[in-house]
VEXRO-680155 format. One record per residue: residue in three letters; x, z, y of N, C-alpha, C in turn. Coordinates in nm, 4 decimals. Atoms other than C-alpha are relative to their C-alpha. Layout:
<rs>
<r ALA; <X; Z; Y>; <X; Z; Y>; <X; Z; Y>>
...
</rs>
This chain:
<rs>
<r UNK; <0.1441; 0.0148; -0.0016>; <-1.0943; -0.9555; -2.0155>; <-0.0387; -0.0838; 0.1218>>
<r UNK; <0.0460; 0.1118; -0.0738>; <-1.2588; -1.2203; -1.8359>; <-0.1526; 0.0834; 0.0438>>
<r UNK; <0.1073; -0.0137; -0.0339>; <-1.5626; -1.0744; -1.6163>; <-0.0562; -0.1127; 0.0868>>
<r UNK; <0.0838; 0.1212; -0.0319>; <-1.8268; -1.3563; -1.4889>; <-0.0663; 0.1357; 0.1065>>
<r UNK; <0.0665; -0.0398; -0.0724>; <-1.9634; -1.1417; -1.1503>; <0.0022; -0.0003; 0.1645>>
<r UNK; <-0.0589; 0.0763; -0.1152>; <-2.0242; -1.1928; -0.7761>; <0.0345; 0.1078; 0.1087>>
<r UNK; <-0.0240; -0.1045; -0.1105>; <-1.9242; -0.9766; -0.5021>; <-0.1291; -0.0049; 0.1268>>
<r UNK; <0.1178; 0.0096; -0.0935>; <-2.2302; -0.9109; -0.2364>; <-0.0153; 0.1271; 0.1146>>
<r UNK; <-0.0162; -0.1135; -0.0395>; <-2.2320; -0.7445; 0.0605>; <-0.1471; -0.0065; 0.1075>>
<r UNK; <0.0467; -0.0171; -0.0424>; <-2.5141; -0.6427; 0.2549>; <-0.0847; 0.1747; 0.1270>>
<r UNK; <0.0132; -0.1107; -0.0760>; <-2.6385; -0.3856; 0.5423>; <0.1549; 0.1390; -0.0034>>
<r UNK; <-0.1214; -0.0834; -0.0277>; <-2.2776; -0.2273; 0.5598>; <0.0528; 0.0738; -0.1381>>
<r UNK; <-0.0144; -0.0603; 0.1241>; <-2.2599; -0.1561; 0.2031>; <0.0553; -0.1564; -0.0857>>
<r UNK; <0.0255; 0.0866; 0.0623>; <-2.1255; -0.4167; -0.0550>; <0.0154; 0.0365; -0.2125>>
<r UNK; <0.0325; -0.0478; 0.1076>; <-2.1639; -0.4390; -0.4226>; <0.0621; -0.0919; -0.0533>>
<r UNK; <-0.0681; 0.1132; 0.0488>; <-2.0021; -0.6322; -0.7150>; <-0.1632; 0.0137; -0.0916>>
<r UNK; <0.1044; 0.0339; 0.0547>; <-2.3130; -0.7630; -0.9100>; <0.0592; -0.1185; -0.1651>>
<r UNK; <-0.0561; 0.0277; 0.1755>; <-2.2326; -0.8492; -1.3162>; <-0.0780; -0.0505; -0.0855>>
<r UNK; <0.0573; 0.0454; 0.1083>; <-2.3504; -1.0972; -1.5265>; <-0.0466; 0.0606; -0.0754>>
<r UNK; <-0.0488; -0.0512; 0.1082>; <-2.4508; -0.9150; -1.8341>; <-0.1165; -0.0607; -0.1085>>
<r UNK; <0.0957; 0.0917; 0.0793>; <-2.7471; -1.1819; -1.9320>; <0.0873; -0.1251; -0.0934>>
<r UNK; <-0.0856; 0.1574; 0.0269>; <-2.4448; -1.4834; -2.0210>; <0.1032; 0.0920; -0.0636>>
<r UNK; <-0.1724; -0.0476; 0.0822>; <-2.1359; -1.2343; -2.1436>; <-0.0795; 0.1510; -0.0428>>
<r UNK; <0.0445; -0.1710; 0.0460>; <-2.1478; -0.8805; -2.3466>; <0.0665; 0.0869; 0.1170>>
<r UNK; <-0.1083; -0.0940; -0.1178>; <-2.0171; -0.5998; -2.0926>; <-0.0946; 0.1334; -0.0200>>
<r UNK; <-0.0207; -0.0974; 0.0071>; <-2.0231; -0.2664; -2.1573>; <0.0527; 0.0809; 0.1328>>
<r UNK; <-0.0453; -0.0724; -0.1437>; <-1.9913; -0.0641; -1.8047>; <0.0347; 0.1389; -0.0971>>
<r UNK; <-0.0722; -0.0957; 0.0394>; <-1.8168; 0.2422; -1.8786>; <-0.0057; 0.1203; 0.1816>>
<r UNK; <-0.0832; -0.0702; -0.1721>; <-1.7670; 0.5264; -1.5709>; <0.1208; -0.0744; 0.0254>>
<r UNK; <-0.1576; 0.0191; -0.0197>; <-1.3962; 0.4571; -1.5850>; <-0.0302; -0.1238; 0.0719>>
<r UNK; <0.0403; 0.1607; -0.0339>; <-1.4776; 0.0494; -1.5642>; <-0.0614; 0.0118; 0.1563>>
<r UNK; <0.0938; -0.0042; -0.1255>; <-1.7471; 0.1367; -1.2772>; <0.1207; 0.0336; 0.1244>>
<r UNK; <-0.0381; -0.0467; -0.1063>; <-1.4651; 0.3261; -1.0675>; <0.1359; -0.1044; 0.0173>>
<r UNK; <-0.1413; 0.0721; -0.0453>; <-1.1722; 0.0491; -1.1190>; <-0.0535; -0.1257; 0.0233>>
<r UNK; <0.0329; 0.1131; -0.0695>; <-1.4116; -0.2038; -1.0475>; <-0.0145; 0.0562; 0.1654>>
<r UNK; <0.0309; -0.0163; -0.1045>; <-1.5095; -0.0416; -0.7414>; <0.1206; 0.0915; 0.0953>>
<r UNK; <-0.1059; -0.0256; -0.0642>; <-1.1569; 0.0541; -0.6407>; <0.0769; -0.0950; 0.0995>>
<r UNK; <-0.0381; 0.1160; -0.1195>; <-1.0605; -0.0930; -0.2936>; <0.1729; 0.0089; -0.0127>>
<r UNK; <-0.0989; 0.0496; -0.0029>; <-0.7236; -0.0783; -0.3359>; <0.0573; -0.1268; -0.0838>>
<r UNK; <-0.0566; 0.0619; 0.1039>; <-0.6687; -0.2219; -0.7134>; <-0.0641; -0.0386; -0.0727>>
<r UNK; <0.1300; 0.0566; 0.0306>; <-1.0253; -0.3414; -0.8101>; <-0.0088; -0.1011; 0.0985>>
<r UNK; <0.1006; 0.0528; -0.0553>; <-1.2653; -0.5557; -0.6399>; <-0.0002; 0.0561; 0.1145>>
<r UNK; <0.0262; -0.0306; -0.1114>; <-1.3505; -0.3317; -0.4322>; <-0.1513; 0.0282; 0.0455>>
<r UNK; <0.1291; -0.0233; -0.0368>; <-1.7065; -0.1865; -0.3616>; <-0.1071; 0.1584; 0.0002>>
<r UNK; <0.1107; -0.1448; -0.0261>; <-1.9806; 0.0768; -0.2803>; <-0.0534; 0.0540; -0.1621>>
<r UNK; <0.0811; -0.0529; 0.1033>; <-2.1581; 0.0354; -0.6067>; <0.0204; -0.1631; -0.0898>>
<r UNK; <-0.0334; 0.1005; 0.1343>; <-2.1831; -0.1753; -0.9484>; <-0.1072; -0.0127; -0.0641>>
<r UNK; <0.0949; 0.0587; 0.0424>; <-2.4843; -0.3842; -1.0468>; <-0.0111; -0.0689; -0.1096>>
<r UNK; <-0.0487; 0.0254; 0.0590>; <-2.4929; -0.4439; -1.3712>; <-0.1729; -0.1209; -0.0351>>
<r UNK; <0.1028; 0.0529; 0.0513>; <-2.7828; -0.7343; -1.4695>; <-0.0080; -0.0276; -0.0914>>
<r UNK; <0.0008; 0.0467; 0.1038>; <-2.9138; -0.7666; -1.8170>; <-0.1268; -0.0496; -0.0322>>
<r UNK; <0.1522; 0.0874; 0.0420>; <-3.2129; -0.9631; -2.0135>; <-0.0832; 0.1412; -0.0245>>
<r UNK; <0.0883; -0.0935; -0.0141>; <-3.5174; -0.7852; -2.0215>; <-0.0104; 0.0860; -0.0859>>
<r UNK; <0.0336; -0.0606; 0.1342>; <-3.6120; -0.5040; -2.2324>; <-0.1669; -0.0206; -0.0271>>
<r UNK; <0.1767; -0.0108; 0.0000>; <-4.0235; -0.5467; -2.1618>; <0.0018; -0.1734; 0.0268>>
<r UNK; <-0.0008; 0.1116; -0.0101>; <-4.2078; -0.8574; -2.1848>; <-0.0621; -0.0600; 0.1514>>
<r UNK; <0.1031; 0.0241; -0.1858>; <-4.3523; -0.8264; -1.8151>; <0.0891; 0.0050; 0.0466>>
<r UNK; <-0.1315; -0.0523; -0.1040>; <-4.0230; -0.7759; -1.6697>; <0.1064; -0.1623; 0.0233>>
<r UNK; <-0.1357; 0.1305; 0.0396>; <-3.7377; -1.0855; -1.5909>; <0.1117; 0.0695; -0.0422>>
<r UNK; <-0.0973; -0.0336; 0.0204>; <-3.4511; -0.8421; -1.6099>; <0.0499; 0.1614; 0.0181>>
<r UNK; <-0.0397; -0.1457; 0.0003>; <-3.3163; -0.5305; -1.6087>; <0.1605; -0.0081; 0.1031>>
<r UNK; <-0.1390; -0.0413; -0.0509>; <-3.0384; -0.3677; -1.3924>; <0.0235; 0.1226; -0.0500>>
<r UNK; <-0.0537; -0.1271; -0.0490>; <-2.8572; -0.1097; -1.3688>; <0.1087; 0.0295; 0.0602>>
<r UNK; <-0.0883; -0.0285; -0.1203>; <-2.6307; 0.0771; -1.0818>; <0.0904; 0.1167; -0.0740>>
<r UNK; <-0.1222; -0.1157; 0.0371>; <-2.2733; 0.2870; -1.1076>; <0.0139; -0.0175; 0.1451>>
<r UNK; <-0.0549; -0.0123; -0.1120>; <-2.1697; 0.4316; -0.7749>; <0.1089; -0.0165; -0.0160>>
<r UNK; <-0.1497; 0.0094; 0.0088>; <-1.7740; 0.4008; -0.7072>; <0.0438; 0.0699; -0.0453>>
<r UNK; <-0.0677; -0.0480; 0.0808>; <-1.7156; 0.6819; -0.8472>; <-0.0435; 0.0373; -0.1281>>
<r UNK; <0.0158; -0.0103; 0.1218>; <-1.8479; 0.6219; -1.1811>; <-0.1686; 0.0306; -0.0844>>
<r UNK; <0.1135; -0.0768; 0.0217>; <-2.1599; 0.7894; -1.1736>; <-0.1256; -0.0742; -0.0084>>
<r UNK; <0.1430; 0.1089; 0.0130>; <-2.4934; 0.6265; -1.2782>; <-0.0931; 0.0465; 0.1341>>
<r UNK; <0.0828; -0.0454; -0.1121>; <-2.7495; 0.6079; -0.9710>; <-0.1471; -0.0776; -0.0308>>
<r UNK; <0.1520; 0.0380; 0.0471>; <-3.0959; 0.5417; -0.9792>; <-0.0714; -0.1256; 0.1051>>
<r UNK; <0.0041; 0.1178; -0.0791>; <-3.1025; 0.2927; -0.6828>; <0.0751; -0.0165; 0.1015>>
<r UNK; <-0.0639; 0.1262; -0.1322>; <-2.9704; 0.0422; -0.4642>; <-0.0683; -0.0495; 0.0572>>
<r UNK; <0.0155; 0.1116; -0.0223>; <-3.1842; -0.1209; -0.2532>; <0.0203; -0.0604; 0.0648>>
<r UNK; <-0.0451; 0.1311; -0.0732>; <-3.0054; -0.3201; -0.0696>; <0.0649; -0.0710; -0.1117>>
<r UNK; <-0.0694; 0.0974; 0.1334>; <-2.8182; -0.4420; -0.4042>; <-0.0714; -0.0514; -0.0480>>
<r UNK; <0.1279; 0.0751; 0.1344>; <-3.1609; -0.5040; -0.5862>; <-0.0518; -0.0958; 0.1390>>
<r UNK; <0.0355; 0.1424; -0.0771>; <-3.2617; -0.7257; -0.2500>; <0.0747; -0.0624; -0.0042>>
<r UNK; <-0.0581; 0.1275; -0.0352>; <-2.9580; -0.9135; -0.2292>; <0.0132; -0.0347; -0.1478>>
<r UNK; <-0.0022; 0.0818; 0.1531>; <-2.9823; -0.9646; -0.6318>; <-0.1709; -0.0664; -0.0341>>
<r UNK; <0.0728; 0.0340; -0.0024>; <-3.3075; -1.0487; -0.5640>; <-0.0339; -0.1800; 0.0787>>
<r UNK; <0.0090; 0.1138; -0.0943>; <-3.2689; -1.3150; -0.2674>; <0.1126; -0.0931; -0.1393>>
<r UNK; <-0.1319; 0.0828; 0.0880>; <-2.9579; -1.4472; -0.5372>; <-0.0970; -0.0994; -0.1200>>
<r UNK; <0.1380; 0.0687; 0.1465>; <-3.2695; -1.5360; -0.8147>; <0.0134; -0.1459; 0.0073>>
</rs>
Protein backbone atom coordinates (compact mmCIF):
# COMPACT_ATOMS: atom_id res chain seq x y z
CA UNK A 1 0.00 0.00 0.00
CA UNK A 2 1.17 3.22 -1.09
CA UNK A 3 0.17 6.07 1.57
CA UNK A 4 0.42 9.86 0.13
CA UNK A 5 1.02 11.74 3.88
CA UNK A 6 3.34 14.27 5.55
CA UNK A 7 4.99 14.00 8.77
CA UNK A 8 4.59 17.41 11.02
CA UNK A 9 5.94 18.24 14.03
CA UNK A 10 5.07 20.97 16.17
CA UNK A 11 5.23 22.32 19.99
CA UNK A 12 7.04 19.00 21.11
CA UNK A 13 4.48 16.80 19.74
CA UNK A 14 4.59 15.53 16.05
CA UNK A 15 1.96 14.08 13.88
CA UNK A 16 1.75 12.16 10.54
CA UNK A 17 -1.03 14.10 8.63
CA UNK A 18 -2.92 11.81 5.62
CA UNK A 19 -4.14 12.66 2.50
CA UNK A 20 -7.54 11.17 2.41
CA UNK A 21 -9.06 14.03 -0.11
CA UNK A 22 -6.59 12.47 -3.35
CA UNK A 23 -6.41 8.49 -2.19
CA UNK A 24 -9.20 6.15 -0.35
CA UNK A 25 -7.73 5.29 3.28
CA UNK A 26 -9.47 3.67 5.71
CA UNK A 27 -7.67 4.37 9.30
CA UNK A 28 -8.23 1.43 11.30
CA UNK A 29 -6.93 1.44 15.32
CA UNK A 30 -4.40 -1.20 14.37
CA UNK A 31 -3.23 1.16 11.15
CA UNK A 32 -3.34 4.32 13.66
CA UNK A 33 -0.86 2.43 16.16
CA UNK A 34 1.70 1.03 13.34
CA UNK A 35 1.63 4.25 11.81
CA UNK A 36 2.45 5.87 14.92
CA UNK A 37 5.00 3.28 15.99
CA UNK A 38 8.51 4.86 16.59
CA UNK A 39 10.30 2.00 16.21
CA UNK A 40 8.66 0.27 12.90
CA UNK A 41 6.20 3.01 11.66
CA UNK A 42 6.64 6.56 11.00
CA UNK A 43 6.64 7.35 14.07
CA UNK A 44 4.31 9.86 15.95
CA UNK A 45 2.11 11.32 18.81
CA UNK A 46 -1.05 11.22 16.82
CA UNK A 47 -2.71 10.56 13.21
CA UNK A 48 -4.48 13.22 11.17
CA UNK A 49 -6.49 11.91 8.91
CA UNK A 50 -7.88 14.81 6.18
CA UNK A 51 -10.93 14.22 4.11
CA UNK A 52 -13.40 16.33 1.64
CA UNK A 53 -16.06 17.92 3.32
CA UNK A 54 -19.15 16.47 4.58
CA UNK A 55 -21.12 20.16 4.94
CA UNK A 56 -21.26 22.70 2.38
CA UNK A 57 -19.81 25.53 4.77
CA UNK A 58 -16.94 23.52 5.73
CA UNK A 59 -13.42 22.96 3.35
CA UNK A 60 -12.65 19.69 5.05
CA UNK A 61 -12.98 17.41 7.54
CA UNK A 62 -10.38 15.69 9.86
CA UNK A 63 -10.06 13.38 11.99
CA UNK A 64 -7.40 12.32 14.94
CA UNK A 65 -6.11 8.60 16.26
CA UNK A 66 -3.77 8.88 19.21
CA UNK A 67 -0.68 6.30 19.00
CA UNK A 68 -2.33 4.03 20.53
CA UNK A 69 -5.18 3.62 18.31
CA UNK A 70 -7.75 5.39 20.00
CA UNK A 71 -9.95 8.09 18.33
CA UNK A 72 -9.44 11.66 20.06
CA UNK A 73 -11.44 14.55 19.74
CA UNK A 74 -8.53 17.07 19.30
CA UNK A 75 -5.27 18.15 18.30
CA UNK A 76 -4.59 21.50 18.27
CA UNK A 77 -1.46 21.84 17.47
CA UNK A 78 -2.06 19.22 14.48
CA UNK A 79 -5.22 21.20 13.24
CA UNK A 80 -2.75 24.54 13.31
CA UNK A 81 0.03 23.06 11.62
CA UNK A 82 -2.64 21.44 9.01
CA UNK A 83 -3.92 24.62 8.94
CA UNK A 84 -0.67 26.87 8.31
CA UNK A 85 -0.01 23.66 5.49
CA UNK A 86 -3.51 25.03 3.48
Amino acid sequence: MVLKFIKMQGAGNDFVVIDGVSQRIEITAQLARRLADRNFGVGCDQVLLVEKPQRADTDFRYRIWNADGAKSSSAATGALLRALRA
